[in-house]
C-alpha positions as a LaTeX table, in Angstrom:
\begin{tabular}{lrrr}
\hline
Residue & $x$ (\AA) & $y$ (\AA) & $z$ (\AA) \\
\hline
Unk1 & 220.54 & $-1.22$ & $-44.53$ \\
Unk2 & 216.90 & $-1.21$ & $-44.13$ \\
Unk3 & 215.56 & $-2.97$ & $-40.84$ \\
Unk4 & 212.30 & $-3.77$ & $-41.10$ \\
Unk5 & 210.38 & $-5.34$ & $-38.18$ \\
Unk6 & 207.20 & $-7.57$ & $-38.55$ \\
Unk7 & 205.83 & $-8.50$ & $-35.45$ \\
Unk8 & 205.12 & $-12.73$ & $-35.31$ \\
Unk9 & 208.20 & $-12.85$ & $-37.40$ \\
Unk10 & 211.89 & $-12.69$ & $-37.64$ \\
Unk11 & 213.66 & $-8.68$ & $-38.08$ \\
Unk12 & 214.79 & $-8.63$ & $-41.74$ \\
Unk13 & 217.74 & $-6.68$ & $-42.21$ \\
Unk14 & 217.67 & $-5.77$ & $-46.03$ \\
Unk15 & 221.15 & $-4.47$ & $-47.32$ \\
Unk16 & 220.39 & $-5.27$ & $-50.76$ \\
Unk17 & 217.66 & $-4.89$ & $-53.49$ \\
Unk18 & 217.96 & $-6.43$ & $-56.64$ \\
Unk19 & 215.47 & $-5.61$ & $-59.47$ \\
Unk20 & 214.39 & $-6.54$ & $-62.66$ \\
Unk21 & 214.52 & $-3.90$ & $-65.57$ \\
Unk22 & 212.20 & $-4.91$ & $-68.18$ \\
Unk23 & 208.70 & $-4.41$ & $-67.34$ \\
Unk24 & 209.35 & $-4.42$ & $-63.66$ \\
Unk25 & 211.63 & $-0.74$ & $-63.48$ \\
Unk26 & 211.29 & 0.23 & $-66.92$ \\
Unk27 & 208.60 & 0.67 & $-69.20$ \\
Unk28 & 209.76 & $-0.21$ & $-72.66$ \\
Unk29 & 213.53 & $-0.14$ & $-71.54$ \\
Unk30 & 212.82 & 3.61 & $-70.39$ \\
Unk31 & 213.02 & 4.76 & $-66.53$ \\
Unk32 & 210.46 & 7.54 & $-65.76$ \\
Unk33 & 211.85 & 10.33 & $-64.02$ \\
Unk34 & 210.02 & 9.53 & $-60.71$ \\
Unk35 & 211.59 & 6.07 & $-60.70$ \\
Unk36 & 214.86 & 7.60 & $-61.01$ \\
Unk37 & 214.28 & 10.02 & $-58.37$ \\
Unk38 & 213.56 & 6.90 & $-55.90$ \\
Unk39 & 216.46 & 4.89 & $-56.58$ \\
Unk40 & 218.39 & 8.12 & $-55.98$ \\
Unk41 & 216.96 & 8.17 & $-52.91$ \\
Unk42 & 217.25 & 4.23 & $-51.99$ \\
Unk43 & 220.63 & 3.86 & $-52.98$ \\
Unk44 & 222.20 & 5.24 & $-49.65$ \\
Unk45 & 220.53 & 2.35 & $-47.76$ \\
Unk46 & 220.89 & $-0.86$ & $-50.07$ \\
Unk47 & 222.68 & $-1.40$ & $-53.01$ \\
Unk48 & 220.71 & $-1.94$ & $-55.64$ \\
Unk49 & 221.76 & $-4.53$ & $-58.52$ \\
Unk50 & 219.61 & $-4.52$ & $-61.96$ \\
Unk51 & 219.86 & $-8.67$ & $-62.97$ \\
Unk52 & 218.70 & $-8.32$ & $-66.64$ \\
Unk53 & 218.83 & $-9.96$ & $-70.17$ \\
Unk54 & 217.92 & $-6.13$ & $-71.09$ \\
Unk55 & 215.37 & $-6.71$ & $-73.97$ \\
Unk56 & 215.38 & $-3.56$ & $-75.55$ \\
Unk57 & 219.11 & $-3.13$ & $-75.10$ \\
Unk58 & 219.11 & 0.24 & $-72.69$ \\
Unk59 & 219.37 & $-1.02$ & $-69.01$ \\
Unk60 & 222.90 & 0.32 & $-69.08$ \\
Unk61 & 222.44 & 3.41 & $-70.24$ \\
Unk62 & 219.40 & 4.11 & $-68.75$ \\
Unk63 & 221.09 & 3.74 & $-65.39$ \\
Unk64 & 224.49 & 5.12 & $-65.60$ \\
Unk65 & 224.07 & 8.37 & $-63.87$ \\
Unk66 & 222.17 & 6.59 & $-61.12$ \\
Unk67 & 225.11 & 4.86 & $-59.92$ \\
Unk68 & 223.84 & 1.31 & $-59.54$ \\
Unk69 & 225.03 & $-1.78$ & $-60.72$ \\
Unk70 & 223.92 & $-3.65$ & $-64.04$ \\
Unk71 & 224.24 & $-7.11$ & $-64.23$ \\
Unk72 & 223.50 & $-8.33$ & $-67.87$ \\
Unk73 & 222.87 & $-12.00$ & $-69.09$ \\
Unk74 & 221.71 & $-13.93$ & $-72.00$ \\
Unk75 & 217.86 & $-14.08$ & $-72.71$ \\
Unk76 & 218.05 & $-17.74$ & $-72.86$ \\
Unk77 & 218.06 & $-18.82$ & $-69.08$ \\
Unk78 & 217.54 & $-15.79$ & $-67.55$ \\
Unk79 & 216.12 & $-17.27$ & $-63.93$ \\
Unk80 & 219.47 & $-19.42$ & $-63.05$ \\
Unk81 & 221.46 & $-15.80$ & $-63.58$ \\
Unk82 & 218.63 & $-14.38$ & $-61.34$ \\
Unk83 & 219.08 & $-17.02$ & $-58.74$ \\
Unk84 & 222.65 & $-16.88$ & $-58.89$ \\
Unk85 & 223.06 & $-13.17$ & $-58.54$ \\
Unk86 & 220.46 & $-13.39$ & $-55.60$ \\
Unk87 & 222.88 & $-16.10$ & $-53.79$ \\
Unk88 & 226.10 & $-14.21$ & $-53.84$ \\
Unk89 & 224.75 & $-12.28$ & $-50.62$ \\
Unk90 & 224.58 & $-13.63$ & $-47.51$ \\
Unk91 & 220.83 & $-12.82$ & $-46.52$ \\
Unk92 & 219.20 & $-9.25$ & $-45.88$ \\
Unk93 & 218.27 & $-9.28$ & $-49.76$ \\
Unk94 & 214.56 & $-8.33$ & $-51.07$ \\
Unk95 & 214.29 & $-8.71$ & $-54.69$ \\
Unk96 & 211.30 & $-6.94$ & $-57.11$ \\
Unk97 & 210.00 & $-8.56$ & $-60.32$ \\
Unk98 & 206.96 & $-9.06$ & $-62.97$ \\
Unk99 & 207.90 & $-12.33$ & $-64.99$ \\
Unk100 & 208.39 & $-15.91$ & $-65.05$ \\
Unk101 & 211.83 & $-15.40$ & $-65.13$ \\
Unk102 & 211.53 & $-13.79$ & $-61.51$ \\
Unk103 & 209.72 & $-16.74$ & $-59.69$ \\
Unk104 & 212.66 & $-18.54$ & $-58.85$ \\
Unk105 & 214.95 & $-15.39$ & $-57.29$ \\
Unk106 & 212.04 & $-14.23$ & $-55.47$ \\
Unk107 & 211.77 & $-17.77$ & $-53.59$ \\
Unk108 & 215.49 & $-17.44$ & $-52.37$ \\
Unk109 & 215.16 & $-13.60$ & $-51.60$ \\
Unk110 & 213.88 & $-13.12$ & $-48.24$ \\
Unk111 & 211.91 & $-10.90$ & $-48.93$ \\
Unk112 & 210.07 & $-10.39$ & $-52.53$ \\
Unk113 & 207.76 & $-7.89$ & $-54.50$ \\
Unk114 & 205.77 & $-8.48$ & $-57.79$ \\
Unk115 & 204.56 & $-5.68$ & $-60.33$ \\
Unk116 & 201.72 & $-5.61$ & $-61.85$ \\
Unk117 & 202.41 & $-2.68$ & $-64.33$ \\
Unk118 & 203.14 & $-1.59$ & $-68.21$ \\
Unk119 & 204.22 & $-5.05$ & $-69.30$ \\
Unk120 & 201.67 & $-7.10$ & $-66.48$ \\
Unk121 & 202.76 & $-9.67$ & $-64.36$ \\
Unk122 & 203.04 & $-13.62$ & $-64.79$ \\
Unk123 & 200.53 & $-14.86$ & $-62.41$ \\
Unk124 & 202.46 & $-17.37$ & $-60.95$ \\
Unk125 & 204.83 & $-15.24$ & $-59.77$ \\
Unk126 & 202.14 & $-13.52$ & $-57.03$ \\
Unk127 & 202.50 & $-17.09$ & $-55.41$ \\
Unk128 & 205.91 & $-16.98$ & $-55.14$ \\
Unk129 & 206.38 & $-13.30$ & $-53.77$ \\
Unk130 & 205.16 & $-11.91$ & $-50.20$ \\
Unk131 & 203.77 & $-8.55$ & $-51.12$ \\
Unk132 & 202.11 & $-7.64$ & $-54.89$ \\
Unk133 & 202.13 & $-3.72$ & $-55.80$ \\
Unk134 & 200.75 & $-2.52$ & $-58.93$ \\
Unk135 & 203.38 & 0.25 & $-60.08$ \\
Unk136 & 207.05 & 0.41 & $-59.21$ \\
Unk137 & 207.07 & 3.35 & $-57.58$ \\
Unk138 & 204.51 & 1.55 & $-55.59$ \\
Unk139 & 207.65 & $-1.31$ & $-54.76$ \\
Unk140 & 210.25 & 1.49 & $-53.97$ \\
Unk141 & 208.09 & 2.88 & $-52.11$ \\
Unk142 & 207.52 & $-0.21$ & $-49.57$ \\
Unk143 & 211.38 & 0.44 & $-48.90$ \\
Unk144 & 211.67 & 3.96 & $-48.92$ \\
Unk145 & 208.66 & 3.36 & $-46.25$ \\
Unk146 & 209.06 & $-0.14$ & $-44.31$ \\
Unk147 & 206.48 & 0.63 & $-42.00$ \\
Unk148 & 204.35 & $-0.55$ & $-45.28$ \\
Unk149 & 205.62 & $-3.28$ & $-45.79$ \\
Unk150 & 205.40 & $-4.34$ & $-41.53$ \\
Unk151 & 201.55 & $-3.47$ & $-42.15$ \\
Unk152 & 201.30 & $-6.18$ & $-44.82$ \\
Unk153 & 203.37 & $-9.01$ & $-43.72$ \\
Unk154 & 202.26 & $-8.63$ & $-39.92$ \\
Unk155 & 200.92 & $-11.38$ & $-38.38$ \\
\hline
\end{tabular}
C-alpha cells in the first residue's frame, strides 16, 4: 500500500493501480525498458492491473515476466470494462490513462493521472483526472515518490 498524505484533505491509502496499456504504458504496444524497471519496482506496494482492449495485440506478452495482471476486453465499449474493473476494489485505487476511454474510470478512482505522451492525450480527460504528467515514467514516478504527488494536490 502506498499512503499518501495531502494536507486539507483526506489520507489516501492506494493498494491498487490500474493502468491503461495503449498509449498510456506502451508506446506502440511496446514497454520501454525503464517502464519495466518501475513496475518492477511498484509492484511490491500495489497491485497493478493493465484494463485494455490491447490494440496492437501485445499487452500480454509484453507483461508476462513482470508479473502483473492483464485484464483484456473488446474495443467496442472499452470505458464500462474500465469502470467496472475500477469498482471491484473497495477504495485505495489510483488509476493512469491518455484516452477517452479513460475519463470515466478516472472519475471513480480516487485518485487519477493523465499522459500526455507517444499517442497524446484526449483533452477532456485532463478535466477528469487530478494530476497531468507528460511521460509515464513521469506517472510511476508520482507513486514510486508520493511526496510528489502531496506537493500537487496540497491545499
Amino acid at each position: 500500500m502506498i499512503q499518501i498524505t495531502i494536507p486539507g484533505k483526506p489520507t489516501l491509502n492506494i493498494h491498487t493501480l490500474i493502468l491503461d496499456f495503449n498509449g498510456t504504458l506502451a508506446c506502440d504496444g511496446v514497454l520501454s525498458a525503464t517502464v519495466k524497471e518501475k513496475l518492477l519496482a511498484l509492484k511490491d506496494s500495489v497491485q497493478i492491473i493493465v484494463a485494455t482492449a490491447d490494440t496492437h495485440g501485445t499487452a500480454k506478452t509484453q507483461c508476462t515476466d513482470l508479473g502483473i495482471a492483464v485484464e483484456t476486453f473488446p474495443s467496442a465499449d472499452a470505458a464500462p470494462f474500465k469502470v467496472k474493473i475500477t469498482q471491484r476494489f473497495a477504495g485505495g485505487v489510483a488509476c493512469i490513462g491518455n484516452g477517452f476511454n479513460d475519463a470515466p474510470m478516472c472519475k471513480v478512482a480516487e485518485l487519477s493521472v493523465a499522459i500526455i505522451g507517444c499517442e497524446g492525450c484526449w483533452t477532456g480527460l485532463l478535466s477528469s483526472c487530478d494530476i497531468a504528467v507528460t511521460s509515464i515514467e513521469a506517472a510511476l514516478e508520482l507513486f514510486l515518490k508520493p511526496m510528489r504527488i502531496q506537493a500537487t494536490l496540497r491545499t
